[in-house]
C-alpha positions in Angstrom: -52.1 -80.2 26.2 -49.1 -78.3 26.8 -50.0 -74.7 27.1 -48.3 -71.6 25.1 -46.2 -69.2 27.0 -46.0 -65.9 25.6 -43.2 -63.2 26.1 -44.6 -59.2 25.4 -42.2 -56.7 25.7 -42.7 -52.8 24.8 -39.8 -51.8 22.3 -41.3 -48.2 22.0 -38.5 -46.7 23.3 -36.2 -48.8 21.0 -37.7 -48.5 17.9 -37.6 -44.5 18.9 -33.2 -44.8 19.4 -33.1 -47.0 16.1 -35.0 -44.0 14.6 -33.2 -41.1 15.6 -30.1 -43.1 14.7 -31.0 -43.6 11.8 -32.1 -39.9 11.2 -28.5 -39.2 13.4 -26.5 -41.5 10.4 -28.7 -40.0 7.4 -27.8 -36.5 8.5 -24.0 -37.6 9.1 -23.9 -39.2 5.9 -25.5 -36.3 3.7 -23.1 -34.0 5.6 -19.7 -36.0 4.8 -21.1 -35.9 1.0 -21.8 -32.6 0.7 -19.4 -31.0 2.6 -16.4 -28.9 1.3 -13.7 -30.7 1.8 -12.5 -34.3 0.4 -13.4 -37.3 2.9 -12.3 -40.5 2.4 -11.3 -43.8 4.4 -8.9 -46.3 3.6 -7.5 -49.9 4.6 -4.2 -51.6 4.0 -4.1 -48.4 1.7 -6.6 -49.2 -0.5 -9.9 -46.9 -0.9 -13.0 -48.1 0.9 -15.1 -44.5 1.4 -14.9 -41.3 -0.7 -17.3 -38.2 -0.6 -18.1 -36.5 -3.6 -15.9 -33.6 -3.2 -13.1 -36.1 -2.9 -14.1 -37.4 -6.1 -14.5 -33.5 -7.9 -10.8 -33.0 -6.7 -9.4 -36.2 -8.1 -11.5 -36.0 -11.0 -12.6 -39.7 -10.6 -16.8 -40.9 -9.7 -16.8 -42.3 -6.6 -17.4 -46.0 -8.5 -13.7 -45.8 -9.6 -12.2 -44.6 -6.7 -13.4 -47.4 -4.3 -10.7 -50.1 -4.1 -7.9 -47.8 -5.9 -4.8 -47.5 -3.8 -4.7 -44.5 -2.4 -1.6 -43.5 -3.2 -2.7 -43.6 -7.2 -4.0 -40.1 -6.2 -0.4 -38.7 -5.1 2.0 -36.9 -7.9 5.0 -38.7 -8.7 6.9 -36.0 -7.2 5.4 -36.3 -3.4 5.0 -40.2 -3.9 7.6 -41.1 -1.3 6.8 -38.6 1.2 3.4 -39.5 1.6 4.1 -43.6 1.2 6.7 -43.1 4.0 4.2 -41.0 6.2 1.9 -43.8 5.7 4.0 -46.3 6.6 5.5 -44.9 9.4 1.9 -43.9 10.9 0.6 -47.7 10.0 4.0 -48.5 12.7 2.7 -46.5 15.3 5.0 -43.7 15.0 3.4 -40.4 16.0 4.3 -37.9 13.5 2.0 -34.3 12.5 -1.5 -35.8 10.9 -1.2 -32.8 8.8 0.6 -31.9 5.4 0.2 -31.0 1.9 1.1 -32.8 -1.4 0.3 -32.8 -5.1 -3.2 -34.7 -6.0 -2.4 -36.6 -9.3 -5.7 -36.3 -11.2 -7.5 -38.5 -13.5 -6.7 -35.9 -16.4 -2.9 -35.8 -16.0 -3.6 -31.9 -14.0 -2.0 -31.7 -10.5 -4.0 -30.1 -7.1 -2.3 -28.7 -3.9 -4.3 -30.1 -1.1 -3.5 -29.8 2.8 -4.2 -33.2 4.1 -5.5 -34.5 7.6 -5.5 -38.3 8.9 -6.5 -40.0 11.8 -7.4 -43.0 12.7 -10.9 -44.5 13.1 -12.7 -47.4 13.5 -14.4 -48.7 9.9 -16.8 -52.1 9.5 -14.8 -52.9 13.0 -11.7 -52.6 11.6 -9.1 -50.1 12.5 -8.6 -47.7 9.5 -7.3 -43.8 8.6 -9.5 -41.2 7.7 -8.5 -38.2 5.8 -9.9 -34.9 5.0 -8.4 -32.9 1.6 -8.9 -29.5 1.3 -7.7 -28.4 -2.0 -5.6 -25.1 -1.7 -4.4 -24.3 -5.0 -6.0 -20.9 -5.3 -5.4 -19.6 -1.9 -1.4 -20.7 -2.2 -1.7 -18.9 -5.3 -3.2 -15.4 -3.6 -0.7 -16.3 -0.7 1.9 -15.7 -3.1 0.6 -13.1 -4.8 0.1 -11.2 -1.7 3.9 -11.9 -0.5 4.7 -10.6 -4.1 3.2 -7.7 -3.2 4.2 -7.5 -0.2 8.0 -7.4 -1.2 6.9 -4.9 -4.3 5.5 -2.5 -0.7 8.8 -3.8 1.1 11.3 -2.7 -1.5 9.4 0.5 -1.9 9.1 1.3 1.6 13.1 1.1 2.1 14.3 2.1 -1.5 12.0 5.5 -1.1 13.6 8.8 0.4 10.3 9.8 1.8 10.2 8.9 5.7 6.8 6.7 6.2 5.5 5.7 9.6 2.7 4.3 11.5 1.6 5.2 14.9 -1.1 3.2 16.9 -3.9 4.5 18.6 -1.9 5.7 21.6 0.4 7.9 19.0 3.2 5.7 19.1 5.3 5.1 16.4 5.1 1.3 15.9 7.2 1.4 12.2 9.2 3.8 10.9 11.3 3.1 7.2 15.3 3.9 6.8 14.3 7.1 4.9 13.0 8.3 8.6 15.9 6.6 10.4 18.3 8.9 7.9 16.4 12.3 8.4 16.1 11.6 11.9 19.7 10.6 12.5 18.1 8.0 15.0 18.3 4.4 15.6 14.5 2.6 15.2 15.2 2.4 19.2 14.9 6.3 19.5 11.5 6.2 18.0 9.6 3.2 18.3 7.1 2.5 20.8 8.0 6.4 21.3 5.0 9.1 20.7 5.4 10.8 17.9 6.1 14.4 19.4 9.0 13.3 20.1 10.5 13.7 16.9 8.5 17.1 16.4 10.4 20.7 16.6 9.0 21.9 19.7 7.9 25.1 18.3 5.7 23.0 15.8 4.0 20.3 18.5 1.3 22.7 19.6 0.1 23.1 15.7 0.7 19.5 14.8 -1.5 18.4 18.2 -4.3 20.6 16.9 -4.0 19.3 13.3 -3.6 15.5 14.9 -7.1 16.2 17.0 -9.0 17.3 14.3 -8.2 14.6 12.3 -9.0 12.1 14.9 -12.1 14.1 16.2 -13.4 14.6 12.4 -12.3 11.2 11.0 -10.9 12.7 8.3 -7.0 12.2 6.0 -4.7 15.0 5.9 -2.6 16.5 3.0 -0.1 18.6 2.3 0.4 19.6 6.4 4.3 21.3 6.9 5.5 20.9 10.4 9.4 20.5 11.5 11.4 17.4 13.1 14.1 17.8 15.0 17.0 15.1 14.3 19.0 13.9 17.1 22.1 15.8 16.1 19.9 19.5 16.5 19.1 19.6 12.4 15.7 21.4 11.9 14.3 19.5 8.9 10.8 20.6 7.3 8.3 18.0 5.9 5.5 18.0 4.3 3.1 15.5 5.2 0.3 13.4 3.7 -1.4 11.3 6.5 -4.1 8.7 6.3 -6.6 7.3 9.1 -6.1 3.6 9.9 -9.5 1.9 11.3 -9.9 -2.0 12.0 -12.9 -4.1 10.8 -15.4 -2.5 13.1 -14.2 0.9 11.5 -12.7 1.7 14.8 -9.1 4.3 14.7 -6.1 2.5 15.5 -3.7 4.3 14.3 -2.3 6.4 11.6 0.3 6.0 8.4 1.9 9.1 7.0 4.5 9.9 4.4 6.9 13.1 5.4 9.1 14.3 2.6 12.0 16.7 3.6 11.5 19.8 2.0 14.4 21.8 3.7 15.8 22.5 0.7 13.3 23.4 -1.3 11.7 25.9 1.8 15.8 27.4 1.8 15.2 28.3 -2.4 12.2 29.5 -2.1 13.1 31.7 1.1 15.9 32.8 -1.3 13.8 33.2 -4.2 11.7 35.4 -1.8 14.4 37.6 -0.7 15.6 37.7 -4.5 12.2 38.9 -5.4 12.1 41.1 -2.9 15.3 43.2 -3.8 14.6 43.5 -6.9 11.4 44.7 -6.3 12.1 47.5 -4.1 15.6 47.8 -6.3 16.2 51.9 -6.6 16.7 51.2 -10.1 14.1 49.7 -13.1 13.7 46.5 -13.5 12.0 45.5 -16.6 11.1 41.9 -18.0 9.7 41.0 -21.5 8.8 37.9 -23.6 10.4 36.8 -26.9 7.7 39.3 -28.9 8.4 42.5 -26.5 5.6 42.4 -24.4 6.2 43.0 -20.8 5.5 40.6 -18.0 7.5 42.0 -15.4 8.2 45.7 -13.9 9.1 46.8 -10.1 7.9 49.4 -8.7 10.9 52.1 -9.6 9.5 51.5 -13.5 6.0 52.6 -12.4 7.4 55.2 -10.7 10.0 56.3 -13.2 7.2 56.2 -16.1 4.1 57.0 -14.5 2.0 53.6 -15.2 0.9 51.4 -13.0 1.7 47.8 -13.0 -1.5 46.4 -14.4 -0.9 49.1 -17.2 2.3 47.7 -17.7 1.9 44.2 -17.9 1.2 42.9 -21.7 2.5 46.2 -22.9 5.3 46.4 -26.2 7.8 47.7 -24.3 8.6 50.1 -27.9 5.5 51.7 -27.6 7.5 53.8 -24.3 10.3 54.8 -26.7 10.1 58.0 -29.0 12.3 56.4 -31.3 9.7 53.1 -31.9 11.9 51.4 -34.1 15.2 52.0 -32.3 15.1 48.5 -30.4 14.9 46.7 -34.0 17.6 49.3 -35.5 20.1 49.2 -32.4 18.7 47.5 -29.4 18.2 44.0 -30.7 20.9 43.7 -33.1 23.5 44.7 -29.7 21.6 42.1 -27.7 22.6 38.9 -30.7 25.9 40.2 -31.2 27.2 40.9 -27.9 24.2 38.9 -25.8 23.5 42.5 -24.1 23.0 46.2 -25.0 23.7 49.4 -22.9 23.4 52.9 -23.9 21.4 56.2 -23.5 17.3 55.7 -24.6 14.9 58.6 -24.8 11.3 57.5 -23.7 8.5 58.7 -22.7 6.5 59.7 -19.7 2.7 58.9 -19.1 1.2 62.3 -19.3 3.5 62.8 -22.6 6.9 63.9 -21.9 10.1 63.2 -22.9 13.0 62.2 -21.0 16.8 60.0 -21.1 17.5 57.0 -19.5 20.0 55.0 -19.2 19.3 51.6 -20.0 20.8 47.8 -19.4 19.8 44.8 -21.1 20.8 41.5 -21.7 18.9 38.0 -23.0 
């Protein structure tokens, strides 16, 4: 009797690797199908693998999709680009393994995807493996945002107000043509420059302090005058409005401002101070009054010449200082229309009651 011979061997540790492969490939494959971008695989450029997010961007189930050509999925108007990729990869050529085209989908609708291939190995034969990522909405925010940012562009340069931006070591790192203009500098005289330099040096010690604070307290700043000095000597005077720039952990680095020139408008309104000046402290009255003869203006040689004080003054019929209270609408008035002034002698009268003569001026 021939005897039985048998072989025992522990495959413990094997049936452990099939297992955790098999857990390894479960977790791969749930990943690749639930993952955000399009997988697929194809061979001889026909479809053999798709993920569902693949199919959601074709609009296609996955049932349809395996065996199409690939190349079904491509609008008409990237067709040849893509076949001639394709083709030229299938050669062995080595060109970029990433682009973007048109998706063709099942509804007639086009998708902007960004593409990447390689090549991998698939049921032991070689095959390409792509990844679609559809980009339609952030091509359109890209363009949006470079909309906007030629709308900031052309306002930036078309403005007359100088706006800059200094870093956190108060250099100016931009500076728009308005500045450039003021300045009378080239963008070589200021940037990468600290931005004293362009200060009136009577004005740095004021616009340090202002500059600390800000910095130190974390806080904008509006409406702040200071001078710049041009290159040619020009005092200018600005106004500025100035904002605190901070980076996504809230930390400064930097700061933008907008500086109008207001060297002509300080120049009026210090001759619009010295005008108001002479004619307050005039020798002679000078006397203002509103369309119904109420007074809204008088320098101090009125007060002094009839006894009230301003406040009394103000909102007062200028008649009611005439003895003669309808002379203005018998004489004074009818002068002023016909001739656009009226000059003569006027008797009025005095606070405590008397009477006197002046000589009075007026004109509309």
């Amino acid at each position: 009797m021939r005897g039985v011979i048998e072989y025992v061997r522990d495959i413990t540790d094997r049936k452990l690797v099939e297992e955790e492969l098999k857990q390894s490939e479960e977790k791969y494959r749930l990943l690749i199908h639930n993952i955000q971008e399009g997988v697929f695989i194809i061979q001889d450029a026909k479809m053999q693998f798709a993920n569902e997010t693949f199919a959601g961007i074709t609009g296609y189930n996955i049932e349809e999709i395996i065996g199409m050509d690939f190349h079904h999925f491509v609008a008409p108007e990237d067709l040849e680009m893509v076949k001639d990729r394709y083709y030229r990869r299938q050669k062995g050529e080595i060109i970029p393994p990433e682009y973007e085209f048109h998706v063709l989908r099942k509804d007639g609708e086009k998708t902007l995807v960004n593409m990447s291939v390689g090549i991998v190995t698939y049921l032991g034969r070689v095959a390409s493996m792509g990844i679609l990522k559809d980009i339609t909405e952030r091509k359109s925010a890209e363009k949006l945002i470079k909309q906007s940012e030629e709308k900031y562009r052309n306002l930036v340069e078309l403005t007359t107000d100088i706006i800059y931006i200094t870093d956190k070591e108060r250099k100016h790192v931009f500076m728009n043509d308005a500045g450039y203009r003021v300045l009378e500098a080239q963008p070589e005289d200021v940037i990468n420059h600290h931005w004293s330099k362009c200060i009136y040096p009577d004005d740095r010690k004021k616009s340090f302090k202002i500059f600390r604070e800000m910095i130190d307290r974390g806080i904008d700043v509006f409406e702040f005058e200071n001078r710049y000095l041009s290159k040619s000597g020009r005092v200018i005077n600005v106004l500025h409005n100035v904002r605190i720039l901070r980076n996504g952990e809230g930390e400064v680095v930097g700061v933008q401002g907008i500086a109008r020139d207001i060297t002509e408008r300080k120049r009026q309104e210090e001759s619009l101070k010295l005008f108001s000046e002479t004619v307050e402290n005039a020798p002679d009255g000078v006397q203002i009054v509103d369309m119904d003869g109420k007074i809204i203006y008088s320098n101090k040689a009125v007060e002094k010449i009839f006894g009230f004080s301003n406040d009394e003054l103000m909102g007062k019929y200028v008649e009611e200082m005439n003895v003669d209270p309808e002379i203005a609408g018998k004489l004074i008035l009818p002068g002023i229309k016909e001739k656009g002034h009226w000059t003569g002698e006027l008797l009025v009268r005095h606070k405590d009651g008397h009477t006197f003569m002046i000589w009075l001026t007026t004109s509309s």
